[in-house]
Structures are given as structure tokens and as C-alpha cells.
gemmi code that builds the backbone of each chain (N, CA, C; Angstrom):
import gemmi

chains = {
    "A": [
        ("UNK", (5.546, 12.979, -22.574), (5.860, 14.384, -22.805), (7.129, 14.497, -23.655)),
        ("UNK", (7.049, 15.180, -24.706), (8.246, 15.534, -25.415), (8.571, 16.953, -24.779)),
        ("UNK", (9.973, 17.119, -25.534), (10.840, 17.734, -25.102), (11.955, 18.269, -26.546)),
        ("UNK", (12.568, 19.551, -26.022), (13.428, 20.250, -26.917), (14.788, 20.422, -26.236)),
        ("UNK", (15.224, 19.319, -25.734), (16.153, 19.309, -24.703), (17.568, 18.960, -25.421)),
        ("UNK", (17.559, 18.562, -26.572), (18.680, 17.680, -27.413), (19.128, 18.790, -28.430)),
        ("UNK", (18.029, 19.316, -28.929), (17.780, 20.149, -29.934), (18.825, 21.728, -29.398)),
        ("UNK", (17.882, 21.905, -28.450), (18.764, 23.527, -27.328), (20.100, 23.324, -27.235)),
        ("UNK", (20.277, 22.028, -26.897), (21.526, 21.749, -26.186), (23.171, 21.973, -27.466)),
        ("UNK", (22.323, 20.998, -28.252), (23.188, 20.869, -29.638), (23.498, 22.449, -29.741)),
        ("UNK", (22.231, 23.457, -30.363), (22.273, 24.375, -30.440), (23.352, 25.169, -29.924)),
        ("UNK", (23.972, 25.349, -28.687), (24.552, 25.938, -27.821), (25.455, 25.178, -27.842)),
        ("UNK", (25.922, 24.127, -27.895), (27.222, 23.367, -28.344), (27.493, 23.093, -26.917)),
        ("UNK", (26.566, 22.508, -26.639), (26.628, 22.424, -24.662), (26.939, 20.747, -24.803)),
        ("UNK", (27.494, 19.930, -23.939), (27.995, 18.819, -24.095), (26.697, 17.905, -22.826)),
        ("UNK", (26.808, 16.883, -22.605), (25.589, 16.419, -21.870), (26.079, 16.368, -20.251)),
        ("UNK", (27.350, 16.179, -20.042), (28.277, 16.244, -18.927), (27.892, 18.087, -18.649)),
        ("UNK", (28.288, 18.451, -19.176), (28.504, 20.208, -19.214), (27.195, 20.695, -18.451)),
        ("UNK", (25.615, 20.435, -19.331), (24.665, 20.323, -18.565), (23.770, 19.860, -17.339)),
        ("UNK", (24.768, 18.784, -17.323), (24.219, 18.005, -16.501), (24.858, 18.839, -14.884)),
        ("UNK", (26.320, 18.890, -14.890), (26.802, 19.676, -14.120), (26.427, 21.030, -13.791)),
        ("UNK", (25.871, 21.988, -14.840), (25.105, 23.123, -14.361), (23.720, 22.736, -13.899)),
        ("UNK", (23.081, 21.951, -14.299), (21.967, 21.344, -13.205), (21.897, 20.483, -12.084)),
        ("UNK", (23.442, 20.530, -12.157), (23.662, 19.367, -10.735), (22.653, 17.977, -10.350)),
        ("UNK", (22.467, 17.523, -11.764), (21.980, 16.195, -12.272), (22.977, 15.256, -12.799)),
        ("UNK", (22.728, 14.011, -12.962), (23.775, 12.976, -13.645), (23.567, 13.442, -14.904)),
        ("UNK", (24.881, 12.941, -15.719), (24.640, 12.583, -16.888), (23.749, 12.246, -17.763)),
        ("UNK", (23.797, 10.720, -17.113), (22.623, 9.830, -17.505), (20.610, 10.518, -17.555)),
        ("UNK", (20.649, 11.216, -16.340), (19.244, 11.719, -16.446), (19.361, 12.668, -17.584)),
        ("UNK", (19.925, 13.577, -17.951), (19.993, 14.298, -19.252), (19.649, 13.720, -20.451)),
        ("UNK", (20.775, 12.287, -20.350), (20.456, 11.506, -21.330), (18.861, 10.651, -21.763)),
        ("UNK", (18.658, 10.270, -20.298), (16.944, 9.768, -20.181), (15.692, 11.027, -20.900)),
        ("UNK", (16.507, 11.980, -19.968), (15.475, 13.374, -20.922), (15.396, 13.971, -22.187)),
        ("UNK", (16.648, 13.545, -22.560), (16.535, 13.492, -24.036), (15.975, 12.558, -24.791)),
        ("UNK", (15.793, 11.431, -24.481), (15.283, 10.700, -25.215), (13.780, 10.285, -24.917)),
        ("UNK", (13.137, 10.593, -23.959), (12.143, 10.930, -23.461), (11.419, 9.973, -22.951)),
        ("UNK", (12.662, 9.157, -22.178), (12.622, 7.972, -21.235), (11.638, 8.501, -20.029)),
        ("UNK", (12.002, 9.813, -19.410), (12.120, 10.579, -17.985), (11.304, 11.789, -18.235)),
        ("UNK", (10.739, 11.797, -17.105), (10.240, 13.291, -16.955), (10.354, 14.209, -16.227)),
        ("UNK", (10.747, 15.031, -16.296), (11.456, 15.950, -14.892), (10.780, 16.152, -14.013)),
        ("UNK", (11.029, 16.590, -13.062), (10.308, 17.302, -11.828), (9.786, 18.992, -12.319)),
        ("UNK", (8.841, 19.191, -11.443), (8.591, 20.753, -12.063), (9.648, 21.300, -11.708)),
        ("UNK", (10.679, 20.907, -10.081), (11.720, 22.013, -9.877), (12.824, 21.906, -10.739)),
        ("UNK", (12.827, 20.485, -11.810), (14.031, 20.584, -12.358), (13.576, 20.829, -13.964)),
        ("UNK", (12.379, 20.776, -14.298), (11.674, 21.928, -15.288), (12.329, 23.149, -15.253)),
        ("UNK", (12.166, 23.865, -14.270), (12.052, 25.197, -13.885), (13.649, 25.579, -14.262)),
        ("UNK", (14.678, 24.685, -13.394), (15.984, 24.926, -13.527), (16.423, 24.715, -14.755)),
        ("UNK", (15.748, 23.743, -16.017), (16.333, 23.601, -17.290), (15.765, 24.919, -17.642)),
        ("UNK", (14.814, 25.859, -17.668), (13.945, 26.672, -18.342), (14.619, 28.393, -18.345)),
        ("UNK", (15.480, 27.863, -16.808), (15.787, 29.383, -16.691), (17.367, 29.216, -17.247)),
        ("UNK", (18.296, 27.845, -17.087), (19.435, 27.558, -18.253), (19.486, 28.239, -19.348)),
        ("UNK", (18.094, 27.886, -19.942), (18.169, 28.122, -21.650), (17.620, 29.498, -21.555)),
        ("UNK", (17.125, 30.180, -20.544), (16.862, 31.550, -20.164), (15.312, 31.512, -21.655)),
        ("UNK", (14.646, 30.123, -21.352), (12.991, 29.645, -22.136), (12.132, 29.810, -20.466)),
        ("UNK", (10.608, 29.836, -21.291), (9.681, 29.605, -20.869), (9.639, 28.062, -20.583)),
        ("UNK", (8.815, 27.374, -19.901), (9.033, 25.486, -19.715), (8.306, 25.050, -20.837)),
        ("UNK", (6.967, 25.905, -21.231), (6.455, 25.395, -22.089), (6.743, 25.283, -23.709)),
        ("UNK", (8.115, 26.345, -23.762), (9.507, 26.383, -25.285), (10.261, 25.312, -24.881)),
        ("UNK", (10.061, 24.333, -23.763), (10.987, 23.613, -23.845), (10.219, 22.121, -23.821)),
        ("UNK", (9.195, 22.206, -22.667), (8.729, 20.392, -23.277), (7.162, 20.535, -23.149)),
        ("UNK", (6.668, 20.036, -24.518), (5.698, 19.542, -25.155), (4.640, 18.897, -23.812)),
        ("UNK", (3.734, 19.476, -23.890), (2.556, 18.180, -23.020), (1.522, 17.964, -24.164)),
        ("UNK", (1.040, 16.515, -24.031), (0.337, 16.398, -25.181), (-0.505, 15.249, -24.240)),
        ("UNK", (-1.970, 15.646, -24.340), (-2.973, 15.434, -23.455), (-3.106, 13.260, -23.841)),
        ("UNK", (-2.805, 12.649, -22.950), (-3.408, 11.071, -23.367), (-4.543, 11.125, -24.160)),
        ("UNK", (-4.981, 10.450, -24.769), (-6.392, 10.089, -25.487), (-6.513, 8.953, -24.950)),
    ],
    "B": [
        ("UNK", (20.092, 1.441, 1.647), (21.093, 1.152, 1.420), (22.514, 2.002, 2.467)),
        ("UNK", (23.481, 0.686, 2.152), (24.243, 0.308, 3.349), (25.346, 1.847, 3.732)),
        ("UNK", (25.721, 1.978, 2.152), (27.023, 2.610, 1.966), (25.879, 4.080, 1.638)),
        ("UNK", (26.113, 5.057, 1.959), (25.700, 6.233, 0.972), (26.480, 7.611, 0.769)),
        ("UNK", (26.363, 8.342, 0.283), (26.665, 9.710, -0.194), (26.088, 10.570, 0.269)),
        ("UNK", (26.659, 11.293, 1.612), (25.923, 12.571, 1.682), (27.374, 13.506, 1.751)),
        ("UNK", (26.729, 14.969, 2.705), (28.339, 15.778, 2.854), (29.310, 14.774, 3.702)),
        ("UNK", (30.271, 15.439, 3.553), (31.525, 14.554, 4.193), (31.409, 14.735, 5.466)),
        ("UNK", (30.979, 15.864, 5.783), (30.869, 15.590, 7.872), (29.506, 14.616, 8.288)),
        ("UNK", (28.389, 14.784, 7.665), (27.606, 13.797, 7.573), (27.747, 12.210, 7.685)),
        ("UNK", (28.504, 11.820, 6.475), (29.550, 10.543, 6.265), (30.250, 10.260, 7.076)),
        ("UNK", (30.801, 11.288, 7.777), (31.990, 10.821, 8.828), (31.355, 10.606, 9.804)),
        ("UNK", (30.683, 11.106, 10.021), (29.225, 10.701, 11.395), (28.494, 9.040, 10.910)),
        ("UNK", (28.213, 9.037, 10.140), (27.755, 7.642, 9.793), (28.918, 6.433, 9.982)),
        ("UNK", (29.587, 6.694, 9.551), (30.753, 5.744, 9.409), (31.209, 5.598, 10.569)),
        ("UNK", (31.410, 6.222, 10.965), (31.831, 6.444, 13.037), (30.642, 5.740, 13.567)),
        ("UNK", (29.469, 6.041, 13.490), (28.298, 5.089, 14.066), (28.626, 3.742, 13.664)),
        ("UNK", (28.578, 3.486, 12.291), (28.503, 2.055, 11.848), (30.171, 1.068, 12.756)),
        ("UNK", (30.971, 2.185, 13.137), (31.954, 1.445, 13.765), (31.916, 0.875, 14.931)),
        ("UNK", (31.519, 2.304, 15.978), (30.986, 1.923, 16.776), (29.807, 0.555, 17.231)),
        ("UNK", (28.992, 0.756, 16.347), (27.751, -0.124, 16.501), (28.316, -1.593, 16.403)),
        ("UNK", (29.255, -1.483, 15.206), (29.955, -3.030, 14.895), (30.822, -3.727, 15.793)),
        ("UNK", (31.762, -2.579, 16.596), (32.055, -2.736, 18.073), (31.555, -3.524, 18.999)),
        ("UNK", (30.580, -2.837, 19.408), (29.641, -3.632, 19.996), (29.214, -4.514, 20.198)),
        ("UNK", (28.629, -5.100, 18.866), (28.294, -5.796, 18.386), (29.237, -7.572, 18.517)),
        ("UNK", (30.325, -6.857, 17.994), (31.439, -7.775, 18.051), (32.002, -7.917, 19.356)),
        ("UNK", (32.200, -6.993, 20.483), (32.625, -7.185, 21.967), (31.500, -8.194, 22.519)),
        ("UNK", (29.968, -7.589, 22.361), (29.035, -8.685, 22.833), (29.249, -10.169, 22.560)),
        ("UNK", (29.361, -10.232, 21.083), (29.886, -11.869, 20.707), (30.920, -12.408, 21.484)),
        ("UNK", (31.950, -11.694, 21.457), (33.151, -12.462, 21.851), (32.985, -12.760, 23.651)),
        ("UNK", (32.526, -11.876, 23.985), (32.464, -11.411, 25.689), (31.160, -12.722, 25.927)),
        ("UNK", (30.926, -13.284, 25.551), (29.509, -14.317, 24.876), (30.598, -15.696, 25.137)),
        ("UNK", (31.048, -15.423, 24.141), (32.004, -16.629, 24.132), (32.838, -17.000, 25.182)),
        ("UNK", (33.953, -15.619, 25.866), (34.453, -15.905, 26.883), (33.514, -16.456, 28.504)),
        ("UNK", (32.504, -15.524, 28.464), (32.047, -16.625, 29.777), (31.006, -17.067, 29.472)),
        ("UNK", (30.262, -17.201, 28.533), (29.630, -18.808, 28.328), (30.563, -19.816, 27.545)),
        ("UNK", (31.352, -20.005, 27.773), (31.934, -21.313, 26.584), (31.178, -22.617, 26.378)),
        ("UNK", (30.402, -22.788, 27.077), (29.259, -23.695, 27.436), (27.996, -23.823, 26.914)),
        ("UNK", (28.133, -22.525, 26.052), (26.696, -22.072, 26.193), (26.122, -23.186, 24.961)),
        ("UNK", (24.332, -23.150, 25.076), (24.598, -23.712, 23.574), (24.126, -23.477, 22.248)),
        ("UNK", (24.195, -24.603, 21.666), (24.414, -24.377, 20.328), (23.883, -23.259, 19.595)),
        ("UNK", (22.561, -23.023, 20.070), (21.835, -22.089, 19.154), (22.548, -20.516, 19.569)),
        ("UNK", (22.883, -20.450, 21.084), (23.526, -19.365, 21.374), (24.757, -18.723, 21.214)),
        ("UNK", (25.443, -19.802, 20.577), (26.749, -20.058, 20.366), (26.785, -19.265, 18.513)),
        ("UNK", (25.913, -19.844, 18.246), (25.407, -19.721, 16.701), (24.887, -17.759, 16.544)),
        ("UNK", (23.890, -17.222, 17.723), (23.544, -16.164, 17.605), (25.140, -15.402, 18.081)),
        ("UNK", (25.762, -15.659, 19.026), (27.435, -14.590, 19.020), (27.800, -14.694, 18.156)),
        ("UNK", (27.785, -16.073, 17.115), (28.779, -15.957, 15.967), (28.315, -14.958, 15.172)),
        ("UNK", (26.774, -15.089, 14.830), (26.349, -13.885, 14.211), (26.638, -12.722, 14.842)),
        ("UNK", (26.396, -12.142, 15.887), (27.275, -10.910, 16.625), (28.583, -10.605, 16.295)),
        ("UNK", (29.116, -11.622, 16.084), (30.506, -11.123, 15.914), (31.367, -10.755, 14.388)),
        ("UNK", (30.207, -11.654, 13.421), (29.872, -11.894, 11.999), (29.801, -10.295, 11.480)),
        ("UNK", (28.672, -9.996, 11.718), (27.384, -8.568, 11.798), (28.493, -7.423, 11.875)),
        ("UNK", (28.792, -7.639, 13.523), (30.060, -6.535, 13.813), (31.340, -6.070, 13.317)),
        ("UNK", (31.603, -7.421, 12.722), (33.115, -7.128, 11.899), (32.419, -6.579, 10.609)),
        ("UNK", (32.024, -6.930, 9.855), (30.668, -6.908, 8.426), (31.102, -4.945, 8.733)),
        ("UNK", (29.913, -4.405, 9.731), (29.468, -2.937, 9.976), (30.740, -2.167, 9.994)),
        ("UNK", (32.027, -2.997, 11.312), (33.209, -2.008, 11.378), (33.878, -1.990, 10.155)),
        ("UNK", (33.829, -3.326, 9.566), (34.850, -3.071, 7.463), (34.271, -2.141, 7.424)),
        ("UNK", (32.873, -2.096, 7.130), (32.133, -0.966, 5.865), (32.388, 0.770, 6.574)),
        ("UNK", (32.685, 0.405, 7.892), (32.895, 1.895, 8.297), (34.486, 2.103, 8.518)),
        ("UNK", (34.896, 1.711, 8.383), (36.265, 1.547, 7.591), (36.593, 2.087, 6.697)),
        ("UNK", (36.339, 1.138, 5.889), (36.109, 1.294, 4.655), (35.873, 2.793, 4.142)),
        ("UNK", (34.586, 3.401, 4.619), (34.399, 4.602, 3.750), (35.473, 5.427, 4.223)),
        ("UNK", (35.282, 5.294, 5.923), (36.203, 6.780, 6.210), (37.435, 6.640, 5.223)),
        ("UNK", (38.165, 5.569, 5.088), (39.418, 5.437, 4.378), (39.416, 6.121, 2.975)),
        ("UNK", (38.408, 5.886, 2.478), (37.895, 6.403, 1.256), (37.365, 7.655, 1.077)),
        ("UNK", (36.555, 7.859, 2.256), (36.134, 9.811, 2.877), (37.487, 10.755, 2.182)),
        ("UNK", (38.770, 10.153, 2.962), (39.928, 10.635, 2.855), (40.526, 10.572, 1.899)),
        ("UNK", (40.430, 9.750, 1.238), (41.199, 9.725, -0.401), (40.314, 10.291, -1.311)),
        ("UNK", (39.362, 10.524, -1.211), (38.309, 10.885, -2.549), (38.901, 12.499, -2.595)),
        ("UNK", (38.751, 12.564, -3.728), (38.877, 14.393, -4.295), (37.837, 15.438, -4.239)),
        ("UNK", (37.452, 16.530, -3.375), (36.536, 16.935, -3.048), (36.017, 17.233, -4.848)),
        ("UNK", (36.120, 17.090, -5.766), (35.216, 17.210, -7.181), (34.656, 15.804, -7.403)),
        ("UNK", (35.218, 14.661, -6.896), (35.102, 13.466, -6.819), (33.642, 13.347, -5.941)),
        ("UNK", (33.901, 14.261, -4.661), (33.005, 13.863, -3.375), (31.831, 14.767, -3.924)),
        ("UNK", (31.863, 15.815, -4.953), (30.479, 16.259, -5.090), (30.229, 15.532, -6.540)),
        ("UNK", (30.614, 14.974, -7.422), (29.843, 14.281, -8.310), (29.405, 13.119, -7.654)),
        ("UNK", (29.922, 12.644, -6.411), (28.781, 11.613, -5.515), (28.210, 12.093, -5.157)),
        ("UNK", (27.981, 13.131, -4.348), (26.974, 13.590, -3.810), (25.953, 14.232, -4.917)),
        ("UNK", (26.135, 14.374, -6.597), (25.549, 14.655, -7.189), (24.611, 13.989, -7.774)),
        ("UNK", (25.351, 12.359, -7.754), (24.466, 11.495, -8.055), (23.379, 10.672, -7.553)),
        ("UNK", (24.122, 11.195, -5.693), (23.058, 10.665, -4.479), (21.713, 11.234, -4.732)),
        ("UNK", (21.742, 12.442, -5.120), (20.497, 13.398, -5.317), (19.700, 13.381, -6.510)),
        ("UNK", (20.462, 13.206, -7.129), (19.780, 13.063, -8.812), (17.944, 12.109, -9.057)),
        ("UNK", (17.337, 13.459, -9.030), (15.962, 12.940, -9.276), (15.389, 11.730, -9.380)),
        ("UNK", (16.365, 11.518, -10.823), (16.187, 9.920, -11.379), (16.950, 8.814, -11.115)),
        ("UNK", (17.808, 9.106, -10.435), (18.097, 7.740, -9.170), (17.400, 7.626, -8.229)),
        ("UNK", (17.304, 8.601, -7.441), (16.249, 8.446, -6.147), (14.547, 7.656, -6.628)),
        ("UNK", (14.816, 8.217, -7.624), (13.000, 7.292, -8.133), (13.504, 5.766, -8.486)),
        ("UNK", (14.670, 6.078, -9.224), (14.788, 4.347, -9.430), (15.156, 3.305, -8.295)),
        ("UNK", (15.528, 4.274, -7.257), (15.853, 3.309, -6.032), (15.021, 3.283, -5.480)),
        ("UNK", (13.604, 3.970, -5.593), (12.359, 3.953, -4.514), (11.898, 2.894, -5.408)),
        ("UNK", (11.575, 3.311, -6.920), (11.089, 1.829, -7.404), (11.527, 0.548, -6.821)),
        ("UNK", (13.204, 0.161, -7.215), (13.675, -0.958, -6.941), (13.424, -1.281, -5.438)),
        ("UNK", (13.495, -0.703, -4.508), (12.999, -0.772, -2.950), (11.566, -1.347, -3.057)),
        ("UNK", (10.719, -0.596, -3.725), (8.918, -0.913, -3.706), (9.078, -2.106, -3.974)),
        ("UNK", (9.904, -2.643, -5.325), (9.548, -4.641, -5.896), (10.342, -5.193, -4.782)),
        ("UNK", (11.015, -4.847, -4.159), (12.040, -5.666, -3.458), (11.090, -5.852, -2.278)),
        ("UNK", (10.342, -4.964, -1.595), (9.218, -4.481, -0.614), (8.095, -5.735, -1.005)),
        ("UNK", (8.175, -6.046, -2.057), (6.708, -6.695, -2.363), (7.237, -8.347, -2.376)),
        ("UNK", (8.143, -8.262, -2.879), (8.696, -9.770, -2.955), (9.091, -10.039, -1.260)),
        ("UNK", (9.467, -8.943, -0.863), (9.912, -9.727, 0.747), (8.654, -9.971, 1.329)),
        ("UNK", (6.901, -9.065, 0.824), (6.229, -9.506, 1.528), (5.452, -11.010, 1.355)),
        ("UNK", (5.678, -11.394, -0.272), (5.595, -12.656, -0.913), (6.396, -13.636, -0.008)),
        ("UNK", (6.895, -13.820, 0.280), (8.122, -14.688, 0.668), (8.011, -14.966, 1.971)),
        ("UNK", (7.473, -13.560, 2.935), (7.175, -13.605, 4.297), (5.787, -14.555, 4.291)),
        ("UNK", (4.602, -14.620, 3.263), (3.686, -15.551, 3.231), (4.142, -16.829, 2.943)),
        ("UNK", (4.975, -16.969, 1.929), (5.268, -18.290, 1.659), (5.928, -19.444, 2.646)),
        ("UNK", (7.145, -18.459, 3.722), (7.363, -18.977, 4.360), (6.652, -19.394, 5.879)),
        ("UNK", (6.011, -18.216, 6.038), (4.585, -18.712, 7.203), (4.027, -19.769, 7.172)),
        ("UNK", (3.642, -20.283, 5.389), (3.095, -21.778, 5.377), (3.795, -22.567, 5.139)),
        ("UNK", (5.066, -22.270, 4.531), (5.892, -23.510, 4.468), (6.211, -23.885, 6.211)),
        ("UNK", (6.682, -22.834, 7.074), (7.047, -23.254, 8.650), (5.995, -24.094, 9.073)),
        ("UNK", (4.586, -23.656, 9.047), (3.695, -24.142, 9.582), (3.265, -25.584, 9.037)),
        ("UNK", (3.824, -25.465, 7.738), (3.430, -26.766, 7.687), (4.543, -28.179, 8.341)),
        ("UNK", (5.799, -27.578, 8.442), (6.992, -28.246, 8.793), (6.541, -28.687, 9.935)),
        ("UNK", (5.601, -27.706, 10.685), (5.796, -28.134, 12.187), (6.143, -26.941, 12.730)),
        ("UNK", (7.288, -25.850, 12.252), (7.643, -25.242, 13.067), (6.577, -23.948, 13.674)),
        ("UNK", (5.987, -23.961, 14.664), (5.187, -22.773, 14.784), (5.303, -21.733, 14.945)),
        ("UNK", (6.592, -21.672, 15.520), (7.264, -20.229, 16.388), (7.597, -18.851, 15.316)),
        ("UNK", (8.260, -20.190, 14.347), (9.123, -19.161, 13.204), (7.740, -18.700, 12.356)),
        ("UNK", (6.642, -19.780, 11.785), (5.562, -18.921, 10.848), (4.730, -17.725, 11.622)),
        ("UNK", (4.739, -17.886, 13.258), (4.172, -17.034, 13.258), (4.836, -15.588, 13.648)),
        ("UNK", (6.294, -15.985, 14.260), (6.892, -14.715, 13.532), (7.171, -14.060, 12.290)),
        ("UNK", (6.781, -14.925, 11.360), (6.157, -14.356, 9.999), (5.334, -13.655, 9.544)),
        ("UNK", (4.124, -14.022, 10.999), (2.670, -13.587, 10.601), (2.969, -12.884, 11.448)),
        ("UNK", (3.692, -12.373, 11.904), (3.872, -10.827, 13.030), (4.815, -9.691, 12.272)),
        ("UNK", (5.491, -10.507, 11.350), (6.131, -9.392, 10.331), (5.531, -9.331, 9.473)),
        ("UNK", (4.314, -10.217, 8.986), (3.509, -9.107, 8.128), (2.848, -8.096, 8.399)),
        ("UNK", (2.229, -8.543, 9.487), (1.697, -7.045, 10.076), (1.750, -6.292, 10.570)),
        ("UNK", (3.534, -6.345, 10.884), (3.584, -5.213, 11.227), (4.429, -4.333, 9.941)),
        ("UNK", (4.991, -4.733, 8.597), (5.119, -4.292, 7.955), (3.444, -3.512, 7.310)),
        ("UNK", (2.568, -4.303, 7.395), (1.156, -3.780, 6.757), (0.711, -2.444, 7.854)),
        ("UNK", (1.364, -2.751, 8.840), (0.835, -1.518, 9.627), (1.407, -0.267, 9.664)),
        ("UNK", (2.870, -0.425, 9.674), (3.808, 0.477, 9.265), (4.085, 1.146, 8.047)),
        ("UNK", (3.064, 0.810, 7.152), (2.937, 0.885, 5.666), (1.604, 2.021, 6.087)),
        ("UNK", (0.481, 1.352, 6.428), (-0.870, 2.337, 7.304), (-0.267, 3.880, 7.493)),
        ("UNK", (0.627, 3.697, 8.800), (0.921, 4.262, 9.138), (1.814, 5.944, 8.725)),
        ("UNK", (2.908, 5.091, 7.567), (3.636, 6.233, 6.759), (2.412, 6.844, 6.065)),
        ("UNK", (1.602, 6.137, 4.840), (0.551, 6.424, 4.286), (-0.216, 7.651, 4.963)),
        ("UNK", (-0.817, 7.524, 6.503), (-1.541, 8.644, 7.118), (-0.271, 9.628, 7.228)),
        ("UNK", (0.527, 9.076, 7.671), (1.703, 10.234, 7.996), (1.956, 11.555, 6.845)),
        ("UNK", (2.582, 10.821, 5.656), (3.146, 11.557, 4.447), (1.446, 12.135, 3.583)),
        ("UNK", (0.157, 11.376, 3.883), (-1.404, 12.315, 3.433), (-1.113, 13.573, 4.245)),
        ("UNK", (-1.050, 13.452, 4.939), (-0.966, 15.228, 5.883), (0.045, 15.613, 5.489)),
        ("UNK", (1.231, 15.445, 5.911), (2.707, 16.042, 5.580), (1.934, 16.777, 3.726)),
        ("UNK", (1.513, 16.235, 2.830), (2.077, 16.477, 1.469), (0.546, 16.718, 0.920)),
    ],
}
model = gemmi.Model(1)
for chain_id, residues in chains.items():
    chain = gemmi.Chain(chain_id)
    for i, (resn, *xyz) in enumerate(residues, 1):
        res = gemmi.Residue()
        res.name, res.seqid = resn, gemmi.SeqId(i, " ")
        for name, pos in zip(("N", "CA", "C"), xyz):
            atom = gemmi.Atom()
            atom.name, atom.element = name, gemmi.Element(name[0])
            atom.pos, atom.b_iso = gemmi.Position(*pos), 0.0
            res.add_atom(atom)
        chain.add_residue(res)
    model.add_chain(chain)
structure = gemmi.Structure()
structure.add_model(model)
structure.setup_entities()
């Protein structure tokens, strides 16, 4: 699953610490989700979605296996 | 895992157990020693471990409370932030699952290595911790199908 998580963030001049702390996540998982190591949970979907005050699906990509 | 991160009254409850318990632990050994001095070898060998175990549990509960107290409550919630963090908890259930699988590797290997030594007692307390890890495995499995 991709994601617009790097992209938003930059955008908003939000730092990865900064976010990570308003989602009361590590660092590091921010960092995993940005690079699209990780995949969130739906509840921590939900909590990035209402951050960026997006829909989940403006924020990460599902793209069906073949 | 031994040490963890939860709220601080939580922690302080743990750490107080682990002292206690190590107490114990360690009075049994020594109280072992004082009136059996006789005792033998192998029993002599299990207090030492008692007393080993017990000091081991009271450091580590030591230890935190000492640390409970010095940490900076912004300090004590970026631990507790990281205790929770999605993607640790999965990576520690992973690392638990291989660690889970290799101890059950190892519990076979050594069943036949004992048995073949001769020793019978120990492989087949091997072959009693496999199954009862395989059963207790059953068991969560039916448990957490309903729960979820």
C-alpha cells in the first residue's frame, strides 16, 4: 500500500518527531510509513486522516495484488 | 519481556512484586543453606540458583524503581509511547513467534539428544514441554477465535 504521508507532511512543514508525537507513535513508525516499509492499523489510519483533517483514502493508496 | 513500560503506578507495582518475589526467592536459598548444610549436591546447586534468580529479580526491581524516580515525567511518556507503538508491539510479537519456534526446535533436539545419552527423565521432560506448549498454543487459538 502506498501512501501520501511524506508528501502532507513536508507540505505542512510538520517535522517526523512533531507527528509522530501528535499521534502518539514513535518516530521511527512514521518513518517506516513513509517509506512504505509498514502499514498502519485502521485505528491509526483513521488518526493520521483526521490530522491532515483527509479522507484515508487522500491519504494511502490500496492497489489490489495481481 | 523482563523490564517494561507501562504508567508509573503500574511500574511501581511490578517492581515491588519483582522484589518481593526475589526476596523470597533468595530467603528460601539461603534458609536452604543454613539448615541443610549437608544437603546435596544437586540441592545445594538448586538454592544456589534460588538465591542466583532472587538477587537477578530484586536488582531489576531496584533498578527500575530507582529509575521510576529519576526519569522526567516527558521522559516517562515517550516510554510509555514507545511501549505502545503499533510497530513495536508487532515486531516484538514477531521476534517472540521465531524465538517460540526455535525454543520448540531445540525442545526436540534435546529430547533426542537426552534420550540418546541415557538420560530419560530430562527428554521426557522435554516431551512434556512440548506438549504442553502445543496445547497451550490449542488452547489461546480457541480462546482469542471467540474473543475476536
Amino acid at each position: 500500500m502506498q501512501n501520501r504521508l511524506e508528501e502532507l507532511r513536508r507540505q505542512r512543514g510538520i517535522t517526523q518527531e512533531a507527528l509522530a508525537a501528535a499521534l502518539e507513535v514513535s518516530r521511527q513508525t512514521i518513518g517506516s510509513l513513509e517509506n512504505g516499509r509498514y502499514n498502519p492499523s485502521v485505528q491509526l489510519a483513521f488518526k493520521i486522516a483526521r490530522y491532515f483533517a483527509m479522507g484515508i483514502e487522500d491519504i494511502f493508496i490500496y492497489e489490489e495484488e495481481v | 519481556m523482563l523490564i517494561r513500560y507501562g504508567s508509573s503506578t503500574q511500574n511501581n507495582a511490578f517492581f515491588r512484586l519483582l522484589i518481593i518475589v526475589g526476596a523470597i526467592s533468595m530467603l528460601f536459598g539461603s534458609a536452604g543453606y543454613l539448615f541443610k548444610p549437608d544437603a546435596s549436591d544437586y540441592f545445594s546447586t538448586f538454592l544456589g540458583m534460588c538465591v542466583g534468580f532472587g538477587a537477578a529479580l530484586t536488582g531489576i526491581g531496584i533498578f527500575g524503581l530507582i529509575r521510576l524516580k529519576r526519569l522526567s515525567p516527558e521522559k516517562l511518556k515517550r516510554e510509555e509511547i514507545e511501549r505502545l507503538d503499533e510497530r513495536n508491539k508487532q515486531i516484538t510479537l514477531t521476534a517472540r513467534s521465531i524465538g517460540a519456534s526455535v525454543a520448540s526446535i531445540l525442545l526436540v533436539v534435546c529430547a533426542f539428544l537426552f534420550m540418546a545419552l541415557g538420560y530419560r527423565l530430562p527428554a521426557l521432560l522435554m516431551v512434556g514441554a512440548l506438549y504442553a506448549q502445543v496445547i497451550s498454543i490449542l488452547i489461546a487459538h480457541r480462546y482469542f477465535s471467540k474473543k475476536m
